[in-house]
C-alpha positions as a Markdown table, in Angstrom:
| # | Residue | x | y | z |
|---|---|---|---|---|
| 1 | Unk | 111.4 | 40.3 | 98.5 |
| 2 | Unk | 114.8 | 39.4 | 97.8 |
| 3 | Unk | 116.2 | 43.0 | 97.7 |
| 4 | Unk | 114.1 | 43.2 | 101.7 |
| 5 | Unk | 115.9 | 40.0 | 102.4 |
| 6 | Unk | 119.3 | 41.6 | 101.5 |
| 7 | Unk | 118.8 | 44.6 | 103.3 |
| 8 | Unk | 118.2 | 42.9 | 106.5 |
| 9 | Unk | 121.2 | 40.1 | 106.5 |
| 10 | Unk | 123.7 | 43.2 | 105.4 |
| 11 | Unk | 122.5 | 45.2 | 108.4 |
| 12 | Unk | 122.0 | 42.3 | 110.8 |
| 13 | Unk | 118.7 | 43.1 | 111.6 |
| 14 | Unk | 118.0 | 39.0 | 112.5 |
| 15 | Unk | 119.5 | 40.2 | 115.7 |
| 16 | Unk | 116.9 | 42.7 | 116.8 |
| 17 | Unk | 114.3 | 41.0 | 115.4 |
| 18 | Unk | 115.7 | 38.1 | 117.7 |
| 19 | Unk | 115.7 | 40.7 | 120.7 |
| 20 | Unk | 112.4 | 41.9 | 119.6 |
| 21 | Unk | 110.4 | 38.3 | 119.6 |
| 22 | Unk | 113.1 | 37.8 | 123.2 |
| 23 | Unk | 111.2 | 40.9 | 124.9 |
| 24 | Unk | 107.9 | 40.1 | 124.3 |
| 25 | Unk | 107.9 | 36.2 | 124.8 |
| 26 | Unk | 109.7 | 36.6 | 128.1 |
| 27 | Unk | 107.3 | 39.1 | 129.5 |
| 28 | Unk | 104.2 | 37.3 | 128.2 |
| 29 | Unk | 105.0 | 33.9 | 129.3 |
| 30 | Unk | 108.4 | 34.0 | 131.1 |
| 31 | Unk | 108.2 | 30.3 | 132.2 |
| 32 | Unk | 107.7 | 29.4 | 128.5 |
| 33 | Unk | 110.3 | 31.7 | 127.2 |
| 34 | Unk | 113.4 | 30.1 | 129.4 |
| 35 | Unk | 112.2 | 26.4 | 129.1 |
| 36 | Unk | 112.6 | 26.8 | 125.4 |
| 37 | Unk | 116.0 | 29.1 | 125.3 |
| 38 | Unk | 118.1 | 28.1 | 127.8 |
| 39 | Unk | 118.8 | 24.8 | 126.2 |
| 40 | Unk | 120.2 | 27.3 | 123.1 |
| 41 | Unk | 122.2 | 28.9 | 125.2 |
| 42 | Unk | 125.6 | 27.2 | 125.4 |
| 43 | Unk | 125.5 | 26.4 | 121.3 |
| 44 | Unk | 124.5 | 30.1 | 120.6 |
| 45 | Unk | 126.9 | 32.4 | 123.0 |
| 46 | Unk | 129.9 | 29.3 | 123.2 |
| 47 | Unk | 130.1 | 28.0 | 119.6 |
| 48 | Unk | 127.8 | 29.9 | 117.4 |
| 49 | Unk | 129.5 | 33.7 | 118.4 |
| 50 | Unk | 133.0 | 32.1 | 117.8 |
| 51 | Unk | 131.7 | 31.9 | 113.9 |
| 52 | Unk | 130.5 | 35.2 | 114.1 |
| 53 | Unk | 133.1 | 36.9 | 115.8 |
| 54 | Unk | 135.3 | 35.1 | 113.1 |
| 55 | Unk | 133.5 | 36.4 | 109.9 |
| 56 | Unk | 133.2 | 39.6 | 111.0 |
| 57 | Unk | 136.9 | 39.3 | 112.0 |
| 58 | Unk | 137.7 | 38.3 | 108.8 |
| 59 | Unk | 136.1 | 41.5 | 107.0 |
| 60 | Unk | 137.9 | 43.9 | 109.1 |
| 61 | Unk | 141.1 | 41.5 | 108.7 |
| 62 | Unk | 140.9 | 41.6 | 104.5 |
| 63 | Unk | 140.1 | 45.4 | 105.3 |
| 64 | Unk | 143.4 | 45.8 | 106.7 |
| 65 | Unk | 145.2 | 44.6 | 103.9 |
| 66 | Unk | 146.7 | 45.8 | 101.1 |
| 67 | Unk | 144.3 | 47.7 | 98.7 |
| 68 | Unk | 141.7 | 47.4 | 101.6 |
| 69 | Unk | 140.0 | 50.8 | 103.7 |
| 70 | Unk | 142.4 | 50.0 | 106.7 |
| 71 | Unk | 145.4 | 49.7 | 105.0 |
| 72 | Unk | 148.0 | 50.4 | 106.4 |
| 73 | Unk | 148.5 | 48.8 | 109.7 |
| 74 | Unk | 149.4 | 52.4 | 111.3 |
| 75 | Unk | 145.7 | 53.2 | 110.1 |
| 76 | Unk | 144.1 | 49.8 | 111.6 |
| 77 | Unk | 145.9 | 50.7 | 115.2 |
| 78 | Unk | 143.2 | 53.6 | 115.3 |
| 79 | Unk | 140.3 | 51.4 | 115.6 |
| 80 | Unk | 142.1 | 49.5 | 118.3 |
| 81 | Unk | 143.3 | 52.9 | 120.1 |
| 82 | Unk | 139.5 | 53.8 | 119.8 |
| 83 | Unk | 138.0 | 50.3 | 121.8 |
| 84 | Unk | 140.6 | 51.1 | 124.4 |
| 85 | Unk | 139.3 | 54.6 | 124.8 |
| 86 | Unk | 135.6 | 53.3 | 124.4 |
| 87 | Unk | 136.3 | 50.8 | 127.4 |
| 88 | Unk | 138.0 | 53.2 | 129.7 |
| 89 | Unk | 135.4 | 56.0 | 129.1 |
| 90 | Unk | 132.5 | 53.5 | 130.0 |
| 91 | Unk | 134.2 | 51.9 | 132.9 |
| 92 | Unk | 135.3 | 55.3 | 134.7 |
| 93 | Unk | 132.0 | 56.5 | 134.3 |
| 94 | Unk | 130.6 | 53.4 | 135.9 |
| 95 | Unk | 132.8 | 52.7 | 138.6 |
| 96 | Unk | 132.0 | 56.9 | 139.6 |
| 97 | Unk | 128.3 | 55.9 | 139.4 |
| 98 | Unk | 128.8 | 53.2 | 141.7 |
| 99 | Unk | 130.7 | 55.0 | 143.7 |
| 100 | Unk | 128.8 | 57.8 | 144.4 |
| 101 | Unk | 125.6 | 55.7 | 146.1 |
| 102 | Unk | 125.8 | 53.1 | 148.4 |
| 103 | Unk | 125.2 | 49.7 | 146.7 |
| 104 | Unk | 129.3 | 48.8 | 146.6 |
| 105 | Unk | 127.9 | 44.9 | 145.2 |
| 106 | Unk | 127.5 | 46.5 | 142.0 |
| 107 | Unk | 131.3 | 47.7 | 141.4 |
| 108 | Unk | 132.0 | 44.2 | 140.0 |
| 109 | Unk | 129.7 | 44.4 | 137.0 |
| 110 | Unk | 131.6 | 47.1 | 135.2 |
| 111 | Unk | 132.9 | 44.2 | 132.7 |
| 112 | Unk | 129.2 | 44.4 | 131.5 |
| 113 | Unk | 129.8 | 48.5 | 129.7 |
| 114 | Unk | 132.7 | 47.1 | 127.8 |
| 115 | Unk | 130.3 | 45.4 | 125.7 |
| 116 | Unk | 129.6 | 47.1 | 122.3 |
| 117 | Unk | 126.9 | 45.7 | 120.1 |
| 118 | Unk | 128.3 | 45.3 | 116.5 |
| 119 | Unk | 125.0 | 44.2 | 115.1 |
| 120 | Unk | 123.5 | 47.6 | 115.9 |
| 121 | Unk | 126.6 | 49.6 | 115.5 |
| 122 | Unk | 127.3 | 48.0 | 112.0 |
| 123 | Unk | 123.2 | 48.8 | 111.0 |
| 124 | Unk | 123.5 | 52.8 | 112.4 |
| 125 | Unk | 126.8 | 53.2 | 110.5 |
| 126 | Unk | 125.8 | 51.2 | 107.2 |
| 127 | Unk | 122.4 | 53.4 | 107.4 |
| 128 | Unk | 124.2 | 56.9 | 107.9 |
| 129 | Unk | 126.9 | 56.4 | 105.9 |
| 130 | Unk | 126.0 | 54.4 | 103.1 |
| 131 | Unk | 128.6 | 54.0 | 100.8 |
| 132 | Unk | 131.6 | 55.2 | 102.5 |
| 133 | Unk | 133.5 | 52.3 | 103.1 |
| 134 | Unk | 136.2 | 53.4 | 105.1 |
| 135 | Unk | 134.1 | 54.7 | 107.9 |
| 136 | Unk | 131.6 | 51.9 | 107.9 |
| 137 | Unk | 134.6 | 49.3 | 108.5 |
| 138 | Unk | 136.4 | 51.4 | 110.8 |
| 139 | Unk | 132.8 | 51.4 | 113.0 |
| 140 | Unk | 133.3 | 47.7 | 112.6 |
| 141 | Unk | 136.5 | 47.1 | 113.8 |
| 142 | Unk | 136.3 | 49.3 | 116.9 |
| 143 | Unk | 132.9 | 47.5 | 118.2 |
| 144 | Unk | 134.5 | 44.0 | 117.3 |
| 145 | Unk | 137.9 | 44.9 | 119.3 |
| 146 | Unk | 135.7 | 46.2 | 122.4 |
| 147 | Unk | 134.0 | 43.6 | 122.4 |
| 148 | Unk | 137.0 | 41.6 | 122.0 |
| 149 | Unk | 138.5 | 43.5 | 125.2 |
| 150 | Unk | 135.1 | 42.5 | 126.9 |
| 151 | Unk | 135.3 | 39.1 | 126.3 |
| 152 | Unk | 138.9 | 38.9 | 128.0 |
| 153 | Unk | 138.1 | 40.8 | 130.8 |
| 154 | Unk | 135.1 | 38.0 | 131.3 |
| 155 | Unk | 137.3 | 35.3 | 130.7 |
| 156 | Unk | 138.6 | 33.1 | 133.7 |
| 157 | Unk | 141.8 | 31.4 | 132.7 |
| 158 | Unk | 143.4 | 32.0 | 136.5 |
| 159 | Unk | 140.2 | 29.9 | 137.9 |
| 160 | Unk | 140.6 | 27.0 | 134.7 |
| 161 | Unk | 144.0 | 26.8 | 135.5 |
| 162 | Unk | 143.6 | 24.5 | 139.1 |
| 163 | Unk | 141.6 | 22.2 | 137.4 |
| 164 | Unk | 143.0 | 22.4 | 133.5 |
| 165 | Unk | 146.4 | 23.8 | 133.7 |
| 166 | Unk | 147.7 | 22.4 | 130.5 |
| 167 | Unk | 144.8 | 23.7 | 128.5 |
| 168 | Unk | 145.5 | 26.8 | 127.1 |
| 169 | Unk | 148.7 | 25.0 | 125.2 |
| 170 | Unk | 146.4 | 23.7 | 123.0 |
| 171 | Unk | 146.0 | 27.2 | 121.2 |
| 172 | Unk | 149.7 | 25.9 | 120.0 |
| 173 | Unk | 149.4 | 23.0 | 117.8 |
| 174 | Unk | 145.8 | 25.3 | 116.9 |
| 175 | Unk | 148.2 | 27.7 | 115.3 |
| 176 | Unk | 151.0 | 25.3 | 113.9 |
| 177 | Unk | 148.4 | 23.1 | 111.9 |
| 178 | Unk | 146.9 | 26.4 | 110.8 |
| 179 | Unk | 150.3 | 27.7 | 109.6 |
| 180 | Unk | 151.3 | 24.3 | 108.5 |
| 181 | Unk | 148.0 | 24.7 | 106.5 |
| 182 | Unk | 148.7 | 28.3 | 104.9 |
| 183 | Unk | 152.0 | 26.4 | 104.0 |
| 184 | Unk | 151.1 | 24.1 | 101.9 |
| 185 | Unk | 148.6 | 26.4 | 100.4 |
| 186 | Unk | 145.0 | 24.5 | 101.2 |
| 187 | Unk | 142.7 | 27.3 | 100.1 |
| 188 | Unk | 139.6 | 25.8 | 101.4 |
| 189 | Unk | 138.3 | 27.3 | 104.9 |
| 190 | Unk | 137.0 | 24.1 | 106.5 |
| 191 | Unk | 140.5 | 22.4 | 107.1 |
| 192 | Unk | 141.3 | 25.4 | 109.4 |
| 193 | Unk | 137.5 | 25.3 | 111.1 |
| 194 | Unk | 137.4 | 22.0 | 111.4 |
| 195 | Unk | 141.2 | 20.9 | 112.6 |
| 196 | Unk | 142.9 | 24.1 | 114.0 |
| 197 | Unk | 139.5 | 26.0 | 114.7 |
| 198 | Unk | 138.4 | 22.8 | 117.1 |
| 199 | Unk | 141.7 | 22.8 | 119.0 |
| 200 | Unk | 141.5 | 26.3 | 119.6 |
| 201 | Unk | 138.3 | 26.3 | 120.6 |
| 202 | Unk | 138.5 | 23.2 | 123.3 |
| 203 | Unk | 141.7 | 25.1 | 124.3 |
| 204 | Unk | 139.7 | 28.4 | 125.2 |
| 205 | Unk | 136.8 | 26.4 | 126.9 |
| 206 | Unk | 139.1 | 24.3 | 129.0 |
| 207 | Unk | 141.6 | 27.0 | 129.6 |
| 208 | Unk | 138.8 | 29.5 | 131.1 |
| 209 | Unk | 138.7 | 32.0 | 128.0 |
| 210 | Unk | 135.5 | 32.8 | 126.7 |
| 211 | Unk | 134.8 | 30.3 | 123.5 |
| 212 | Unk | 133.1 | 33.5 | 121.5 |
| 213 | Unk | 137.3 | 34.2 | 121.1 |
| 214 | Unk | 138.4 | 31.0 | 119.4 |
| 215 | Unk | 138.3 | 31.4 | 116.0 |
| 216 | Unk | 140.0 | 34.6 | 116.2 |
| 217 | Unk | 143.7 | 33.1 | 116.3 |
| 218 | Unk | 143.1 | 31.2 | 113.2 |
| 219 | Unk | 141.6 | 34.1 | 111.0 |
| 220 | Unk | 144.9 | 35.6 | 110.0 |
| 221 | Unk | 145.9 | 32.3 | 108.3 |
| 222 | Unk | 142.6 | 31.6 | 106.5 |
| 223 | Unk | 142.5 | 32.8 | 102.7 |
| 224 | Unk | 142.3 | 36.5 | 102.1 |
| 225 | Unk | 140.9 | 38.5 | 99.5 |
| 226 | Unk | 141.5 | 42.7 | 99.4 |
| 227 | Unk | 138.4 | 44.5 | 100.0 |
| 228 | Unk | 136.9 | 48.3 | 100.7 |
| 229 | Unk | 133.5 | 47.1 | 101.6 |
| 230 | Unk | 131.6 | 44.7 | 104.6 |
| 231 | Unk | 128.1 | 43.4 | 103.5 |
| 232 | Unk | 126.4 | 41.5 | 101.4 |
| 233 | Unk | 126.8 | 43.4 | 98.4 |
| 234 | Unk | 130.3 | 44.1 | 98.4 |
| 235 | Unk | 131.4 | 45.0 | 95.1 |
| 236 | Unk | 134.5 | 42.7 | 95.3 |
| 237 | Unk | 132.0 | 39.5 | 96.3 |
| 238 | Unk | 133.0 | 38.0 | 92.9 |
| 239 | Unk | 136.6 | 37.3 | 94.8 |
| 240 | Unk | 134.8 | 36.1 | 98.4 |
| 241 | Unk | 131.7 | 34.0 | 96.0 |
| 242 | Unk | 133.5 | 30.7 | 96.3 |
| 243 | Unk | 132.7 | 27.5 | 98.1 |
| 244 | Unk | 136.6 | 27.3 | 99.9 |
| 245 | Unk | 135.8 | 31.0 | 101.3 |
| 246 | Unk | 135.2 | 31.2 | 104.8 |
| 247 | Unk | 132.6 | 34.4 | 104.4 |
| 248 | Unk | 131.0 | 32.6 | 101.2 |
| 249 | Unk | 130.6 | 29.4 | 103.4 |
| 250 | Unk | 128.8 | 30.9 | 106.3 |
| 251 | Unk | 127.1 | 34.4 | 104.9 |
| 252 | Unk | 123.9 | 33.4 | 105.9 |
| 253 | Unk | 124.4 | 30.6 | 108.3 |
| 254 | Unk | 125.2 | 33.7 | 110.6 |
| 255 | Unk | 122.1 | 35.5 | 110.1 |
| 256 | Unk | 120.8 | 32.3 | 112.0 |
| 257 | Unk | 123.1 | 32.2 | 114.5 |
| 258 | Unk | 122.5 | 36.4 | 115.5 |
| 259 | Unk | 118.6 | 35.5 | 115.2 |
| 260 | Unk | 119.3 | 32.6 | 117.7 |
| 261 | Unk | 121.7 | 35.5 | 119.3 |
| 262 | Unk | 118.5 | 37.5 | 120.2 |
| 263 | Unk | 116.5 | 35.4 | 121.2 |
| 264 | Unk | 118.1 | 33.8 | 123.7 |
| 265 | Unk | 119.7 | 36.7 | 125.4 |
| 266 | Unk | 117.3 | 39.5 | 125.0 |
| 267 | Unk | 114.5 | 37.9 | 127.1 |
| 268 | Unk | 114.1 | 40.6 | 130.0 |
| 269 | Unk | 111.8 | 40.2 | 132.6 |
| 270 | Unk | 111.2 | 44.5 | 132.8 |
| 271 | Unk | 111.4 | 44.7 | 136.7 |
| 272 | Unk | 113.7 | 45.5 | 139.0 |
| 273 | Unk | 115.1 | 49.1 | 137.5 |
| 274 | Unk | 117.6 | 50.4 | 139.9 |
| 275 | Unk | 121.1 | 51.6 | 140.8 |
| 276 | Unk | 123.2 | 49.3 | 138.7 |
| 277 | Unk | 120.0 | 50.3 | 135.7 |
| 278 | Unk | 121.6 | 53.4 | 135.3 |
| 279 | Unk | 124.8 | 53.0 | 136.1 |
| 280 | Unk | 125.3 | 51.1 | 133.0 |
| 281 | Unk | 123.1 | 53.2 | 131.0 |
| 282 | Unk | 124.9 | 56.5 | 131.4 |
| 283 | Unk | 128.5 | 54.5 | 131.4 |
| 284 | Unk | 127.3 | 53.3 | 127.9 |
| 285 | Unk | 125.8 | 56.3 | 126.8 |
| 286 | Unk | 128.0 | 59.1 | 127.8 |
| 287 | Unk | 130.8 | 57.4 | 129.4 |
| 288 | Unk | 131.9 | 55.2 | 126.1 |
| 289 | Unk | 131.1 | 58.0 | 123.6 |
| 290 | Unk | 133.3 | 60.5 | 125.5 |
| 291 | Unk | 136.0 | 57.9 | 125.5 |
| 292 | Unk | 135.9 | 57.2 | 121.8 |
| 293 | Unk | 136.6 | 61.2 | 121.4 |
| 294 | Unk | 139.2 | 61.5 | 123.4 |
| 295 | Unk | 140.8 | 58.4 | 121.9 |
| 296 | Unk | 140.5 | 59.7 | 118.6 |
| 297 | Unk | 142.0 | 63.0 | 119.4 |
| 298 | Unk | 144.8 | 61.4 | 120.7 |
| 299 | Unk | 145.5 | 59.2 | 117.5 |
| 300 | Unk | 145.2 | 62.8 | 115.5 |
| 301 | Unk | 147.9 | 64.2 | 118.0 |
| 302 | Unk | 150.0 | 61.1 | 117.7 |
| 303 | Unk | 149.5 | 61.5 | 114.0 |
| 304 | Unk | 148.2 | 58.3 | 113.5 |
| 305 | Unk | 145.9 | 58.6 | 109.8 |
| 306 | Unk | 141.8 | 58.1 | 110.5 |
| 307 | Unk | 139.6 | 57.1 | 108.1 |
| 308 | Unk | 139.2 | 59.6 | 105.3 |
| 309 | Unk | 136.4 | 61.9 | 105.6 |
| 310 | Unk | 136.5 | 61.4 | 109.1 |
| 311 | Unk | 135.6 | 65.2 | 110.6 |
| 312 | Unk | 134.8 | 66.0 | 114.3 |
| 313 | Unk | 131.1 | 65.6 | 113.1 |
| 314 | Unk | 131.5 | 62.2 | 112.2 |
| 315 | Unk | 133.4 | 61.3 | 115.1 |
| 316 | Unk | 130.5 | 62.4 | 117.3 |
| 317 | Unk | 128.0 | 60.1 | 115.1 |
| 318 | Unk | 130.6 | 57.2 | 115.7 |
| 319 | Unk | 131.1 | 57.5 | 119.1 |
| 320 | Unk | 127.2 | 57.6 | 119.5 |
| 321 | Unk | 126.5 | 54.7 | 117.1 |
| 322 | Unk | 129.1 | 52.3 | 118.9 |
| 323 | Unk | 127.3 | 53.2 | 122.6 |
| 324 | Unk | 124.7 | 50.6 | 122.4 |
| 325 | Unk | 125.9 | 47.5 | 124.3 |
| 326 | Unk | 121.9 | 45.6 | 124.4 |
| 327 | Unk | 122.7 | 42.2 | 122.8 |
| 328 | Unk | 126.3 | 41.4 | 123.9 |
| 329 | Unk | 125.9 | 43.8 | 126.9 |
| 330 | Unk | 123.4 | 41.4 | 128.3 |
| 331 | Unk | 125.6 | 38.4 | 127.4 |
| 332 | Unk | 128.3 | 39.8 | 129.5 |
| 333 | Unk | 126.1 | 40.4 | 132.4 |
| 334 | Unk | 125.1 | 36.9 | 132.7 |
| 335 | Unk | 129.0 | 35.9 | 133.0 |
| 336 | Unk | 129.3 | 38.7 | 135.4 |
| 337 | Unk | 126.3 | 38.2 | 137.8 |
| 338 | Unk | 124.5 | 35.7 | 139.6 |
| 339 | Unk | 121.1 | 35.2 | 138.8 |
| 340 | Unk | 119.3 | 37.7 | 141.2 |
| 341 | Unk | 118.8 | 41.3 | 141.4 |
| 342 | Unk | 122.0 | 43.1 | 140.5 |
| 343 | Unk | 121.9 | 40.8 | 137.5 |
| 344 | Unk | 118.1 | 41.8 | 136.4 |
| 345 | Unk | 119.4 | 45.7 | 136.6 |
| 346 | Unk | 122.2 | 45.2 | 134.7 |
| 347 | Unk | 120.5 | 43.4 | 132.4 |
| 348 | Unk | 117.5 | 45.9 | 132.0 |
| 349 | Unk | 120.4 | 48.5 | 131.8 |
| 350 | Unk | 122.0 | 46.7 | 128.7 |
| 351 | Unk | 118.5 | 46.7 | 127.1 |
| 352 | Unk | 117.9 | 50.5 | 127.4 |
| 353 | Unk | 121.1 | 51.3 | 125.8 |
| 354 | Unk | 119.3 | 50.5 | 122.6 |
| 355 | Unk | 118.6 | 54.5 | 123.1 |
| 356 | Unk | 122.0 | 55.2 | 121.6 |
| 357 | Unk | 120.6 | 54.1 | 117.6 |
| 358 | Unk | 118.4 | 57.0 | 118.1 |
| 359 | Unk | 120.8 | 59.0 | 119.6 |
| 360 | Unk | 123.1 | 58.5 | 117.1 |
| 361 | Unk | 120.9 | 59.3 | 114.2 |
| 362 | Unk | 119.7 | 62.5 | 115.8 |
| 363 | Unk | 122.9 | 63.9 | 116.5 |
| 364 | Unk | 123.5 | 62.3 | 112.4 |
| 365 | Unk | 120.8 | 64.3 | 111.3 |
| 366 | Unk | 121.1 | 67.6 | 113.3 |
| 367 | Unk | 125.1 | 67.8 | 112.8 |
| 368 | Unk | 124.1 | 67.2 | 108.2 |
| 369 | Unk | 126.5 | 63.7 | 108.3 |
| 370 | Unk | 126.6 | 60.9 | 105.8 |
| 371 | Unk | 123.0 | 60.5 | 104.0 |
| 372 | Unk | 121.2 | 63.8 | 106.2 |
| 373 | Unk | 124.4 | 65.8 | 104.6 |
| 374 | Unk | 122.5 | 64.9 | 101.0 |
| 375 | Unk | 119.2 | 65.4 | 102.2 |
| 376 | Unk | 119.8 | 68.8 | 103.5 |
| 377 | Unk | 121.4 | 69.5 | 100.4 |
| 378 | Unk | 118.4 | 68.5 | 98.2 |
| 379 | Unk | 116.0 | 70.5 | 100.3 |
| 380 | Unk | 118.3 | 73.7 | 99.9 |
């Protein structure tokens, strides 16, 4: 039981589960469904994410440094270069889509394909690659920087401004108490949550930034321990398994929050497939896959160094695994649309993308990568 327990929190599989229990209840009982979520909502998608975002930040962060998988800092721009690519490639393809019919209303949801799910991404790369660390992380770090570029793109700091103009200067004195922290060398994590995490976080809610982001300027000063591996049974856990460590503190308070995650976004009435359906389905699918690729070919050319191990094969398995926007995809389409139609295909759009796991792992298993590369081996 314990080992099933493990398995699931170090693949995030809560979240699914979450979007699972979402689908069902919604179309069984719709009225049921919202009068119970949508009081979840704000604490979930506003405060919740902005501890998740932040943990997983922190992984990738401590992955980055020295000793860690994305060390050097020439080798953690790839990941970056790669959301850019991911994000262009799924909003060309949209805005074509769009553009080739006749319902112009829907050009303004093309925020919605810059949403990557990490939860699934992080579960398809753990699953085909196991124990190659470098990979797995890499996988991380581009779906947590798309999704990063996603939540900007949503954000509306222009429109805060006329009624909160001084807001955003609270991100500031966030950062000074957090450096003035990391000064005088307080090791535990909850002075920088509690103190410089609130002010950043009032400062992004006030200022028109999405609140999902405010943790993120505080991670760099929180403690930081060297590390080749994201999960639950990462081999250096000895260094992370202490009460003053932000991942040790919340491990599996998360789990709850990406339950919560799916079960208050994931509940989609299935009516309603259409124009702005596809659009975000093929943007997501073929659009952000292609991008990812062409990134990645361009960090080669520029000579910038890619994750060892990293072949054209398992680029194509990447770029597949990080095409699935569901959870967060239909978190940004409630930002972008107003509750009615267009929002209802976008949403049901998000949802389908869940197609890219599979497609992911076929193309893992036809191309022999990761775990099907031993397999075929065994069988030869």
């Amino acid at each position: 039981m314990r080992r099933a327990l493990d398995f699931a929190f170090d693949h995030y599989l809560l979240a699914p589960l979450g979007g699972a229990i979402a689908l069902i209840w919604a179309n069984a009982s719709s009225a049921t469904y919202f009068e119970m979520t949508q009081p979840l909502t704000f604490a979930v998608n506003d405060v919740g994410m902005a501890i998740v975002l932040a943990y997983v930040a922190q992984g990738v962060f401590e992955a980055a440094s020295v000793g860690g998988s994305l060390h050097s800092w020439r080798r953690a721009y790839v990941p970056i270069v790669g959301a850019v690519g991911a994000t262009a490639g799924a909003v060309f393809v949209y805005v074509a889509f769009i553009g080739a019919g006749d319902q112009v209303a829907l050009m303004q949801g093309w925020p919605v394909v810059c949403a990557v799910d990490l939860f699934l991404s992080l579960a398809v790369a753990r699953v085909v690659f196991q124990r190659r660390p470098a990979i797995i992380t890499f996988v991380l770090a581009l779906a947590i920087a798309s999704d990063v570029i996603g939540l900007v793109v949503i954000s509306r700091p222009m429109v805060a401004s006329s009624t909160h103009p001084t807001s955003t200067a609270l991100l500031v004195p966030a950062i000074g108490a957090s450096v003035a922290l990391r000064r005088a060398h307080v090791r535990s994590a909850w002075p920088y949550v509690v103190v410089a995490g609130s002010m950043s976080w009032f400062a992004c809610f006030f200022g028109g930034w999405h609140p999902a982001l405010a943790l993120l300027p505080i991670v760099p000063f929180l403690r930081h321990e060297p590390r080749n591996w994201i999960g639950f049974d990462d081999p250096a856990d000895g260094a992370h398994a202490t009460s003053r460590h932000f991942e040790y503190i919340f491990k599996y308070p998360i789990q709850a929050i990406v339950l919560l995650f799916g079960l208050v976004n994931a509940g989609v009435l299935i009516r309603g497939v259409d124009a702005g359906t596809w659009a975000v389905v093929v943007a997501s699918l073929v659009g952000r896959p292609l991008g990812i690729v062409a990134a990645l070919v361009i960090c080669r050319w520029a000579g910038l160094p890619l994750p060892r191990g990293l072949g054209w094969r398992e680029t194509s398995v990447i770029a597949l695994a990080a095409s699935p926007g569901a959870g967060f995809g239909l978190f940004f389409a409630s930002a972008v649309f107003p509750i009615g139609p267009m929002l209802m295909q976008a949403r049901i759009g998000a949802l389908f993308t869940v197609a890219g796991v599979l497609l992911a792992l076929g193309a893992a298993r036809a191309l022999r990568v990761g775990r099907f590369a031993a397999a075929a081996e065994q069988t030869e």
